[in-house]
TORKOL-4160 file (C-alpha; in steps of 0.2 Angstrom, whole numbers, padded with zeros to 4 digits, m for minus):
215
<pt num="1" X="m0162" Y="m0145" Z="0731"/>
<pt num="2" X="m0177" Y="m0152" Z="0721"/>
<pt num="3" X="m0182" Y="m0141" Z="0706"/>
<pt num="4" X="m0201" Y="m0141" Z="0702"/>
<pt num="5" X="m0207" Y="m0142" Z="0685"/>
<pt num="6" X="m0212" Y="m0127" Z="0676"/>
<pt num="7" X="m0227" Y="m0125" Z="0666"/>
<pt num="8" X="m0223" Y="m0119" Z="0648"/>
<pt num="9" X="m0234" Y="m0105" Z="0651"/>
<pt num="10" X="m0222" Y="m0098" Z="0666"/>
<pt num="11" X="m0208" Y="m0099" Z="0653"/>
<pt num="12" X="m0213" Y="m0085" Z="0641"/>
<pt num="13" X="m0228" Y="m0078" Z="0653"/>
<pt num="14" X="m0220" Y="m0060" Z="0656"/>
<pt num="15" X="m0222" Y="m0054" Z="0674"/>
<pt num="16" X="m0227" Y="m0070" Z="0680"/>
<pt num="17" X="m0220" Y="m0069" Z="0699"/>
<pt num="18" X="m0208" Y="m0083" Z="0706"/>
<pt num="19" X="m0222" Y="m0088" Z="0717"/>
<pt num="20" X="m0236" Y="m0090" Z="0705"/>
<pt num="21" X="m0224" Y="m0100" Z="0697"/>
<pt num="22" X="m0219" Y="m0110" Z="0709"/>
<pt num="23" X="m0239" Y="m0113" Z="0710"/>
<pt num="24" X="m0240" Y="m0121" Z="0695"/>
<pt num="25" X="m0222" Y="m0130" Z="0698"/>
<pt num="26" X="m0228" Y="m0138" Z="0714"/>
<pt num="27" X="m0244" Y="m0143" Z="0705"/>
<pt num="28" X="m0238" Y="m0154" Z="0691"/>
<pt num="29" X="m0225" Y="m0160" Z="0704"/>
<pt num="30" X="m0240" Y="m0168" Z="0712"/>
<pt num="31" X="m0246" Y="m0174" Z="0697"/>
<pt num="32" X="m0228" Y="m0183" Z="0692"/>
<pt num="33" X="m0228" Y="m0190" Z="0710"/>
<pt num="34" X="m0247" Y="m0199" Z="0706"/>
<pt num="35" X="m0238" Y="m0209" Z="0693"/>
<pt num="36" X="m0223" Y="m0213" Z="0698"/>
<pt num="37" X="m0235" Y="m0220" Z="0713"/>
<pt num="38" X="m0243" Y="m0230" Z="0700"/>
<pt num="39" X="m0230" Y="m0235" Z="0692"/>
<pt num="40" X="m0222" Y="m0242" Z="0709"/>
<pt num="41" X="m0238" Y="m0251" Z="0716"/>
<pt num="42" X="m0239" Y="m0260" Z="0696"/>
<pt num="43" X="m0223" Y="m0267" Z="0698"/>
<pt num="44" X="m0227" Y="m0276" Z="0717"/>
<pt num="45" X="m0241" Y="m0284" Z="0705"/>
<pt num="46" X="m0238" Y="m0304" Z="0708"/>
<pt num="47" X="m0234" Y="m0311" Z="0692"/>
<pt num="48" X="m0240" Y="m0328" Z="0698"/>
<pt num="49" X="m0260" Y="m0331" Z="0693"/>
<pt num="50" X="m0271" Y="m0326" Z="0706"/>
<pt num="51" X="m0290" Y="m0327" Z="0707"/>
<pt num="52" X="m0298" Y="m0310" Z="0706"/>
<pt num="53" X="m0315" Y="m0304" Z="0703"/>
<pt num="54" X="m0323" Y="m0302" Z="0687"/>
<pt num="55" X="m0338" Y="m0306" Z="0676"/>
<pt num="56" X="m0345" Y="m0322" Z="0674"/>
<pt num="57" X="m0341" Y="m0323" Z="0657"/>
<pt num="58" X="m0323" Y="m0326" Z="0663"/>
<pt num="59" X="m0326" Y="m0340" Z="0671"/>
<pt num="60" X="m0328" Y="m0359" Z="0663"/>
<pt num="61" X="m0341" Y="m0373" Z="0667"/>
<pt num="62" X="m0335" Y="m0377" Z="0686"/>
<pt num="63" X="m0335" Y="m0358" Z="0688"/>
<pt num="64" X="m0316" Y="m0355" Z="0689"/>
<pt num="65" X="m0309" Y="m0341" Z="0679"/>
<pt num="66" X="m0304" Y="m0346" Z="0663"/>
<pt num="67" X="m0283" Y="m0349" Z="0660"/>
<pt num="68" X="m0286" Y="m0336" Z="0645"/>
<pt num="69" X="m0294" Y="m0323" Z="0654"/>
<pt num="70" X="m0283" Y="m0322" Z="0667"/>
<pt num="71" X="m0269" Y="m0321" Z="0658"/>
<pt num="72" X="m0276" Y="m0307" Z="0647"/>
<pt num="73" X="m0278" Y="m0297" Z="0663"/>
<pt num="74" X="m0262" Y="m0299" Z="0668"/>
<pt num="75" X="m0255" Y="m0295" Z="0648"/>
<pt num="76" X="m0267" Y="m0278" Z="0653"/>
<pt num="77" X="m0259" Y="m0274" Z="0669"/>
<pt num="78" X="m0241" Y="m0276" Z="0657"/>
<pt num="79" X="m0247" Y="m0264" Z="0646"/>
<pt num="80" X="m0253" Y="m0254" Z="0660"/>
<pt num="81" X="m0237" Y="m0252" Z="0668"/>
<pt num="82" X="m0225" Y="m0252" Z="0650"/>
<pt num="83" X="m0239" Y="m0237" Z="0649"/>
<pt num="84" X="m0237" Y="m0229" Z="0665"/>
<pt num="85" X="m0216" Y="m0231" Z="0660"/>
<pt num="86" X="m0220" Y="m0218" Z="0646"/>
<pt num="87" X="m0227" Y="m0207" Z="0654"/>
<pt num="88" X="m0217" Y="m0206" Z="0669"/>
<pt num="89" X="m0204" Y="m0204" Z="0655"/>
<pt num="90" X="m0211" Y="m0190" Z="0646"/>
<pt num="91" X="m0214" Y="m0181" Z="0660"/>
<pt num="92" X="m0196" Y="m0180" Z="0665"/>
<pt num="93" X="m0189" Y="m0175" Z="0649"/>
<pt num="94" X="m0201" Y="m0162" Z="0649"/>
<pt num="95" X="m0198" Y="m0156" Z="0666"/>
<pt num="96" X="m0181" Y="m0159" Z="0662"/>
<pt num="97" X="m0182" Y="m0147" Z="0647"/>
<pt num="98" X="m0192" Y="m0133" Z="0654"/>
<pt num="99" X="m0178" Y="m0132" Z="0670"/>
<pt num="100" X="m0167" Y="m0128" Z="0654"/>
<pt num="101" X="m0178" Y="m0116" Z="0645"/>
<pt num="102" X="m0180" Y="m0107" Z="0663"/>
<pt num="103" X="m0164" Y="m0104" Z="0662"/>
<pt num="104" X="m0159" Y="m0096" Z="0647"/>
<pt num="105" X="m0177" Y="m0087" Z="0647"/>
<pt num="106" X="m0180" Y="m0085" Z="0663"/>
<pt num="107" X="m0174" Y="m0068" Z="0661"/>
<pt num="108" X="m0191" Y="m0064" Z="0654"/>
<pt num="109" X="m0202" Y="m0069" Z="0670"/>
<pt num="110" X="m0200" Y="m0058" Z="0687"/>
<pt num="111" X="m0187" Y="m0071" Z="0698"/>
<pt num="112" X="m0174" Y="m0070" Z="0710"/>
<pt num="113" X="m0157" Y="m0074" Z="0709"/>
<pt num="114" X="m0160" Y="m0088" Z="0722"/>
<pt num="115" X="m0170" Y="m0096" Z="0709"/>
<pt num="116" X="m0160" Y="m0096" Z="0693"/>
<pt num="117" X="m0146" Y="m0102" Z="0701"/>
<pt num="118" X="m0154" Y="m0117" Z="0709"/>
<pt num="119" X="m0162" Y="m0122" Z="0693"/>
<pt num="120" X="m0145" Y="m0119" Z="0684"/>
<pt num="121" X="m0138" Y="m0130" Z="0697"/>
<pt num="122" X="m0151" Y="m0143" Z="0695"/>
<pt num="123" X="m0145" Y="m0149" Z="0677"/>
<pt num="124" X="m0125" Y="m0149" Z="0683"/>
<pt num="125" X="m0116" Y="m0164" Z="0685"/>
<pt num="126" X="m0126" Y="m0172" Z="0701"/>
<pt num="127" X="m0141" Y="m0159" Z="0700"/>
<pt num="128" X="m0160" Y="m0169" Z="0698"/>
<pt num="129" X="m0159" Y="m0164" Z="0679"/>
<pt num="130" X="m0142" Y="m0169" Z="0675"/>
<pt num="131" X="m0139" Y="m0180" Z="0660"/>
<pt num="132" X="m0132" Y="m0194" Z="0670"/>
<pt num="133" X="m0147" Y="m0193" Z="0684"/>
<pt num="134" X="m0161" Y="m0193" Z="0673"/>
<pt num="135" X="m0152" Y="m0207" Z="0662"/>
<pt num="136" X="m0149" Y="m0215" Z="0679"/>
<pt num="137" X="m0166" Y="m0215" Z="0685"/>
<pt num="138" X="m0174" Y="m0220" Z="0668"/>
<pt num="139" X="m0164" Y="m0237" Z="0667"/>
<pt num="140" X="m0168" Y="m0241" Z="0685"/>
<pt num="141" X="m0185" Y="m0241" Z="0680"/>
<pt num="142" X="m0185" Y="m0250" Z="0665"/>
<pt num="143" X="m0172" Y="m0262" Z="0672"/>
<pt num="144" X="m0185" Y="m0265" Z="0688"/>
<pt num="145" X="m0201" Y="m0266" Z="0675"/>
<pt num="146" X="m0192" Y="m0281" Z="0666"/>
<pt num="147" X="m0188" Y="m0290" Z="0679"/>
<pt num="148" X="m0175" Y="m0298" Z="0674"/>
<pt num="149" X="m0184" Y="m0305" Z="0660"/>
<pt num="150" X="m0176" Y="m0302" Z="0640"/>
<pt num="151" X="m0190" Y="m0302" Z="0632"/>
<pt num="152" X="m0197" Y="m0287" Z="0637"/>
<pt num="153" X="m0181" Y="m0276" Z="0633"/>
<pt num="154" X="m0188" Y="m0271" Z="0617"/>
<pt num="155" X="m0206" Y="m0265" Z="0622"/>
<pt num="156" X="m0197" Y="m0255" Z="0637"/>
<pt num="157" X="m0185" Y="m0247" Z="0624"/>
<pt num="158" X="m0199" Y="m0242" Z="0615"/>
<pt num="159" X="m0210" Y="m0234" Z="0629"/>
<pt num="160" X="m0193" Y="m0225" Z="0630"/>
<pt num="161" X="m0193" Y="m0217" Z="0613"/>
<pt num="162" X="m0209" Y="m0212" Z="0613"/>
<pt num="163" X="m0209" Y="m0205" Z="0629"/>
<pt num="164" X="m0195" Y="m0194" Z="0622"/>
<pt num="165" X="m0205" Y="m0188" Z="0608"/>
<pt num="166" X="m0222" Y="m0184" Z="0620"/>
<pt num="167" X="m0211" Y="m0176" Z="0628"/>
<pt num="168" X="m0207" Y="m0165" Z="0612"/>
<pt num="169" X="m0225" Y="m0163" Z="0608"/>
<pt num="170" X="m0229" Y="m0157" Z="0625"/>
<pt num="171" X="m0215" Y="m0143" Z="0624"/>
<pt num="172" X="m0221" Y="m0139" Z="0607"/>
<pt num="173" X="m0207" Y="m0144" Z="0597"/>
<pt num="174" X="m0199" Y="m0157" Z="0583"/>
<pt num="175" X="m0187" Y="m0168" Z="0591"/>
<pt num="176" X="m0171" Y="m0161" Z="0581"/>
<pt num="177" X="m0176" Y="m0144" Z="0591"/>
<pt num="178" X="m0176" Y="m0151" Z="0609"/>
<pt num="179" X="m0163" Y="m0142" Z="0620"/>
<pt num="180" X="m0147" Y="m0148" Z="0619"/>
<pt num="181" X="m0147" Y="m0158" Z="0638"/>
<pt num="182" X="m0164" Y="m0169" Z="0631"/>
<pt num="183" X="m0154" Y="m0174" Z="0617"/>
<pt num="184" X="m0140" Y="m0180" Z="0626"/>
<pt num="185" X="m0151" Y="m0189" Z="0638"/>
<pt num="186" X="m0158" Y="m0197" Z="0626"/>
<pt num="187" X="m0140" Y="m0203" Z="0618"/>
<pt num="188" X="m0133" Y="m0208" Z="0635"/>
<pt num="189" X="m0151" Y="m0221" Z="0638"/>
<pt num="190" X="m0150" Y="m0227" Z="0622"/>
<pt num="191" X="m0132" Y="m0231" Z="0624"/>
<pt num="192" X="m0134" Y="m0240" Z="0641"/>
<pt num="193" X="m0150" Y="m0249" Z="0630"/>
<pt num="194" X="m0136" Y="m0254" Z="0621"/>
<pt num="195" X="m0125" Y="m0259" Z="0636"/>
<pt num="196" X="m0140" Y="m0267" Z="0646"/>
<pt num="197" X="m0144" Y="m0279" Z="0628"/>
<pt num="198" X="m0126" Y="m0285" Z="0626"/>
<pt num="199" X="m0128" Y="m0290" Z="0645"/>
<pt num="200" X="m0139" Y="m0300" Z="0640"/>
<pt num="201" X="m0131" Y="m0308" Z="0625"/>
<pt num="202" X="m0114" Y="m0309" Z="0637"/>
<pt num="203" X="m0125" Y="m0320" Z="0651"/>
<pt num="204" X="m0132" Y="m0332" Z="0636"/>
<pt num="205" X="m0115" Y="m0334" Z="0629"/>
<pt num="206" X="m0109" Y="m0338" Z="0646"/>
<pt num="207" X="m0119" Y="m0348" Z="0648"/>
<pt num="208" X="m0120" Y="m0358" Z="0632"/>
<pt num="209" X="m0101" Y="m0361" Z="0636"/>
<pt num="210" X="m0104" Y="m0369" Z="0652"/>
<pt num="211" X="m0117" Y="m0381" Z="0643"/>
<pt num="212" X="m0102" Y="m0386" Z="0633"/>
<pt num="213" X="m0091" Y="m0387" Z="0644"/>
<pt num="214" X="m0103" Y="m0398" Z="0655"/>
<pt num="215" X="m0107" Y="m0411" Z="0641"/>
């Protein structure tokens, strides 16, 4: 079952109804959904130039885009999309954080049974907001953003980071006083960071020895 996000104010609002808070829930849903959609159609992006539209100032003497504004566009579309990564990010720890604070507090807002339990169930091993998913999820992005390519292992591990510290400022707290499953999701990335850059020292090394061997 998919747990919607819930707004900070349905935490601690008292007598806030499971439905207007489902409301609100289904609404920032929607809004995660936007991004992740822009996030997806950024990374079909061709990397290969292509001639696009612009302003004549982009353009040389024979009127063909210039090689340094195109590739300033496509260095903009890699922010955009490094950019997008964070937020997506953020907005998952986040959500990911409020299912927790639901349901230690959820006691203060008017819900069912039905409700708690599906949000407690949600953050179990297999749930939606389980370490291992949201760790899951988070690496399959960034591994699919970098196609492949080393160089951008560090920029992606930072979008991480800060997206893990938006996500603190947006619940309104310092990042030694996120709830406990946030803080392990953020150990077990970092750690498979740490996996996913030996990879790539293991690959060079491999084959740096089959150079050798082939000399």
């Amino acid at each position: 079952m998919n747990i919607p996000s819930i707004d900070n104010s349905a935490i601690f609002t008292r007598g806030q109804t499971a439905a207007e808070a489902a409301k609100v829930m289904s609404a920032e849903s929607k809004i995660i959904d936007k991004i992740d959609e822009k996030s997806s159609e950024s990374q079909k992006t061709p990397k290969t130039d292509t001639f696009v539209k612009s302003k004549d100032s982009d353009k040389d003497s024979t009127g063909i885009y210039s090689r340094e504004s195109l590739l300033e566009k496509l260095r903009q579309a890699e922010e955009q999309r490094t950019k997008a990564f964070e937020e997506t990010i953020k907005s998952m720890i986040t959500k990911q954080g409020q299912v927790s604070n639901f349901i230690f507090k959820g006691v203060e807002l008017t819900v069912t049974e039905e409700d708690r339990l599906a949000a407690e169930k949600s953050i179990q091993e297999g749930g939606e907001y389980s370490v291992d998913s949201v760790a899951s999820r988070i690496m399959d992005m960034a591994k699919a953003l970098s196609g492949g390519d080393d160089s951008k292992f560090s920029i992606l591990k930072e979008a991480v980071i800060k997206g893990f510290k938006g996500a603190a400022s947006a619940l309104g707290k310092k990042d030694d006083e996120m709830p406990d499953i946030t803080k392990q999701t953020y150990n077990e990335v970092m750690k498979r960071f740490d996996d996913w850059e030996n990879s790539f020292k293991t690959s060079d090394g491999n084959s740096d020895s089959s150079d050798t061997k082939a000399n």
